[in-house]
C-alpha positions as CSV (number, residue, x, y, z in Angstrom):
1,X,147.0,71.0,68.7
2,X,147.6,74.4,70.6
3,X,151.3,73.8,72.2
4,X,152.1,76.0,74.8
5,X,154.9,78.4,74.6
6,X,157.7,77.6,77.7
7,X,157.3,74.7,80.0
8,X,159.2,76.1,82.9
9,X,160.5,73.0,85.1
10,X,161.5,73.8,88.5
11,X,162.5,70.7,90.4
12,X,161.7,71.8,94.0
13,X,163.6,70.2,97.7
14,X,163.5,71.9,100.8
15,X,163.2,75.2,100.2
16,X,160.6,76.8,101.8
17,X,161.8,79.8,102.6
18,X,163.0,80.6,98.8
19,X,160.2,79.4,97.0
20,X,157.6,81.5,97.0
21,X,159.9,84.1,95.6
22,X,160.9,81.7,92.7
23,X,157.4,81.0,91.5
24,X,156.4,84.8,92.2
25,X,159.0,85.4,89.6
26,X,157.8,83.1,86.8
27,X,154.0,83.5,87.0
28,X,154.5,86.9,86.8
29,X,156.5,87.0,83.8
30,X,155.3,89.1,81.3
31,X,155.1,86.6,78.9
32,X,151.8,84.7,80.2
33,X,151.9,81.6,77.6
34,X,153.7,79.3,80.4
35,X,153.2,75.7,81.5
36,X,154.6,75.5,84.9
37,X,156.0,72.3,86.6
38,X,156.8,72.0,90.1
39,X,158.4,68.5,90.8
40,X,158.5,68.1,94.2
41,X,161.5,66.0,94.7
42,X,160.3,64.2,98.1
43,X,160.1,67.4,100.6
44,X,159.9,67.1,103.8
45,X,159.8,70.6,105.0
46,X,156.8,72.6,103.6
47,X,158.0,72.8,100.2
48,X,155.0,71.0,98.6
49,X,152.1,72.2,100.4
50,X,153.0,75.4,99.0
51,X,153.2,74.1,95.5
52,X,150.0,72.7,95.7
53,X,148.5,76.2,97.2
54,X,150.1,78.0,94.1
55,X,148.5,75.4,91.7
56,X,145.4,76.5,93.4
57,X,146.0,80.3,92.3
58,X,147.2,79.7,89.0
59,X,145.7,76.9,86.2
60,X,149.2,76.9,84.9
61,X,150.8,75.3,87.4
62,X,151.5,71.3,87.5
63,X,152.8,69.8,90.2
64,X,154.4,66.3,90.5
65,X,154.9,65.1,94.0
66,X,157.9,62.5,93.9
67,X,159.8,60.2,96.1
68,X,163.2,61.9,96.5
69,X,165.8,60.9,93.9
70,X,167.6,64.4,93.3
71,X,167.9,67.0,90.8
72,X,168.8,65.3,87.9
73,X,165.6,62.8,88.4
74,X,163.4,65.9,89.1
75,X,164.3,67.8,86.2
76,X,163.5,64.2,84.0
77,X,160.2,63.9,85.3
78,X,159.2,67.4,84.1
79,X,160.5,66.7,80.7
80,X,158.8,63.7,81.0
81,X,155.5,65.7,81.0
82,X,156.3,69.1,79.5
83,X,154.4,69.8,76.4
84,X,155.4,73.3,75.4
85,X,157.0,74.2,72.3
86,X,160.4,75.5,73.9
87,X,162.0,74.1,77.6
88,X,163.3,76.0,80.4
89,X,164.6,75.7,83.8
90,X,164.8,77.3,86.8
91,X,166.1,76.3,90.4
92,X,164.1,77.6,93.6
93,X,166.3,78.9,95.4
94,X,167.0,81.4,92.4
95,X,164.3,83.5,90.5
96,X,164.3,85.4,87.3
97,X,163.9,89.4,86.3
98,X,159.7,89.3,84.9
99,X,160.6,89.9,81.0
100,X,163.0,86.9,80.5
101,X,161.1,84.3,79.2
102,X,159.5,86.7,76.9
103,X,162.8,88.4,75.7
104,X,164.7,84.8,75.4
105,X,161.6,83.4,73.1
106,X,161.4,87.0,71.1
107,X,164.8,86.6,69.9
108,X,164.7,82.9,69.5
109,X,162.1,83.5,67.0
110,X,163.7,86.6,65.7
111,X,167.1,84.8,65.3
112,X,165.6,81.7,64.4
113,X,167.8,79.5,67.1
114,X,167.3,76.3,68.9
115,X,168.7,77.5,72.1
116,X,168.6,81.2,73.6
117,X,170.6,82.2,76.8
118,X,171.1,85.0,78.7
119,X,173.9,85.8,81.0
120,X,172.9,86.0,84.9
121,X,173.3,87.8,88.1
122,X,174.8,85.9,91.1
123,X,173.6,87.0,94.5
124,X,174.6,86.1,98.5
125,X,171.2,85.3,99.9
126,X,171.5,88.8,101.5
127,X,171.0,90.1,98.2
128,X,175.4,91.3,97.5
129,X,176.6,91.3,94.0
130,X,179.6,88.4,93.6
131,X,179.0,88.7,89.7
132,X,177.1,90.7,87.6
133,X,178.6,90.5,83.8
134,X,179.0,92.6,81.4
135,X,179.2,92.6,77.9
136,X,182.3,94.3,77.8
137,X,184.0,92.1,80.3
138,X,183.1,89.0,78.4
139,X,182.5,90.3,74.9
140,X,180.1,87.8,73.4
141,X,177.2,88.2,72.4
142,X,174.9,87.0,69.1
143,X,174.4,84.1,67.3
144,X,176.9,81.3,67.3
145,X,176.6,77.1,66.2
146,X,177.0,74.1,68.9
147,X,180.7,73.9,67.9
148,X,181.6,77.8,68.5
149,X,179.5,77.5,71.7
150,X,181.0,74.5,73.1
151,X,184.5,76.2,72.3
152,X,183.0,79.3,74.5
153,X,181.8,77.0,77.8
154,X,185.2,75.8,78.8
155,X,186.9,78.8,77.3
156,X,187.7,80.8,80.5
157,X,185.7,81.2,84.2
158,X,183.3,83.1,83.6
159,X,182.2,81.9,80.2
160,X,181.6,78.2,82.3
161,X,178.9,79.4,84.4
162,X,177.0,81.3,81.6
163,X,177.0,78.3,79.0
164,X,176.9,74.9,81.3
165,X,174.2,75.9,83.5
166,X,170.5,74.9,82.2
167,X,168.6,77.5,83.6
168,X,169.6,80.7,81.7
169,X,168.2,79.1,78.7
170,X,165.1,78.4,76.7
171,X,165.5,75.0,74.5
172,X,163.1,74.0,71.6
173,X,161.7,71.0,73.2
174,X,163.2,68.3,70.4
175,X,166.3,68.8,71.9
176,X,165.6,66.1,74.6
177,X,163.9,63.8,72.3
178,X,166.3,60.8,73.6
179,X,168.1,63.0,76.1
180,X,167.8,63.1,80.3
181,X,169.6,63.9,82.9
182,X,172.2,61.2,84.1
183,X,174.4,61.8,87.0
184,X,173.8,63.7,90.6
185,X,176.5,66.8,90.4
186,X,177.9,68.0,87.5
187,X,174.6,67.1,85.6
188,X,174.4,70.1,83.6
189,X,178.3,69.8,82.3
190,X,177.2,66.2,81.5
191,X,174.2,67.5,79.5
192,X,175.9,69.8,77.8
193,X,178.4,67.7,75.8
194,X,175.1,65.6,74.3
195,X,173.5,68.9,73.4
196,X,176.1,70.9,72.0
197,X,177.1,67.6,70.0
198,X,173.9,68.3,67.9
199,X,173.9,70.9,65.0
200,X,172.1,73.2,66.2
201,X,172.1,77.7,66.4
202,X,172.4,79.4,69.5
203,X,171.8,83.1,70.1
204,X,173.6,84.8,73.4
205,X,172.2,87.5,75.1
206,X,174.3,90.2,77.5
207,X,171.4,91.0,79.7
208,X,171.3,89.6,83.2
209,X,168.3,88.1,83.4
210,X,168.4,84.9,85.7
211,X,169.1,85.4,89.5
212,X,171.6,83.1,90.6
213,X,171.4,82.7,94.6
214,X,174.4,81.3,96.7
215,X,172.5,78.9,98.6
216,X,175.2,76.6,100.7
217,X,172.4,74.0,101.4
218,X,170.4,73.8,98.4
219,X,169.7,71.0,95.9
220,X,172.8,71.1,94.0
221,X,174.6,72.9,97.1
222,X,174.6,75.3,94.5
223,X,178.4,74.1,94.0
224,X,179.2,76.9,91.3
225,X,181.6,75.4,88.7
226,X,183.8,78.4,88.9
227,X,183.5,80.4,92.3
């Protein structure tokens, strides 16, 4: 059976006026061998109706109109019915730089890892810099196991918001097996500890490639860990 390459979740509430920008960003990714889930997490603002207009555009887009039960329920239904060979997510108020997904899955391969992550840009939603790293200013970078990594999340600020977060990642899909999304905040810290308890090889990348938006009112109020 042909598998396809990423199944890009992005669990979608309110955000009309960001979305369009988010999905721009992943169907034009220069890696093209995406399935694309839009779960519509009970919308009640136009959010949906544009889903279903991209879905229209693009036969790689599947969209899962739910009652509202928040981003950790979201994210589960598009695991739920992801069928790619690797998992990623993105949020839609943020969107990512158009070679990500096919530089995170080169050097998965390459590396032969289970997880690959790049570090990220965070943005004001007037487009200001808060945090652009640098490989010098964190000085990580390669291939590292669960253990090493989980040492690295908690290890000082910055290093938080580059390994809890979900979406600056690609994960091969048998990673969430017997794995979901519990809680409401905090749901990628709570994540984390199952994944990283696994013996598995992750390869960090310095490049910025996910664009994190401060968004005061988004799903997750976009409650950074560390800012």
């Amino acid at each position: 059976v042909f598998m396809t390459k990423i199944s890009v979740i992005v669990p979608i509430y309110n955000v009309e006026k960001f979305i369009r920008r988010c999905l721009d960003s992943i169907i034009n990714q220069t890696m093209k061998d995406l399935e694309i889930i839009l779960v519509d997490d009970g919308s009640t603002d136009n959010s949906g109706v544009i889903c279903d207009e991209y879905a229209k555009l693009d036969n790689r887009i599947i969209v899962i109109h739910k009652e509202n039960g928040g981003i950790s329920s979201a994210r589960n239904r598009g695991l739920d019915v992801a069928t790619g060979e690797w998992i990623a997510f993105v949020d839609s108020d943020d969107y990512i730089e158009e070679d990500m997904y096919e530089v995170l899955y080169k050097t998965a391969i390459e590396e032969n890892v289970d997880i690959c992550t790049c570090f990220f840009k965070y943005l004001t939603l007037d487009n200001k810099i808060l945090f652009n790293p640098i490989q010098e200013q964190l000085n990580i970078n390669g291939k590292c196991n669960s253990k090493e990594f989980l040492n690295l999340i908690y290890k000082d600020e910055y290093m938080n918001g580059i390994c809890v977060a979900t979406w600056n990642k690609i994960y091969k899909k048998n990673i969430f097996n017997n794995l979901r999304f519990k809680t409401k905040i905090y749901e990628d810290d709570e994540l984390v500890n199952h994944i990283y308890l696994k013996d598995i090889n992750i390869f960090i990348l310095t490049n910025g490639l996910y664009i994190y938006v401060q968004n005061i009112s988004s799903l997750t109020n976009k409650k950074f860990y560390v800012f």
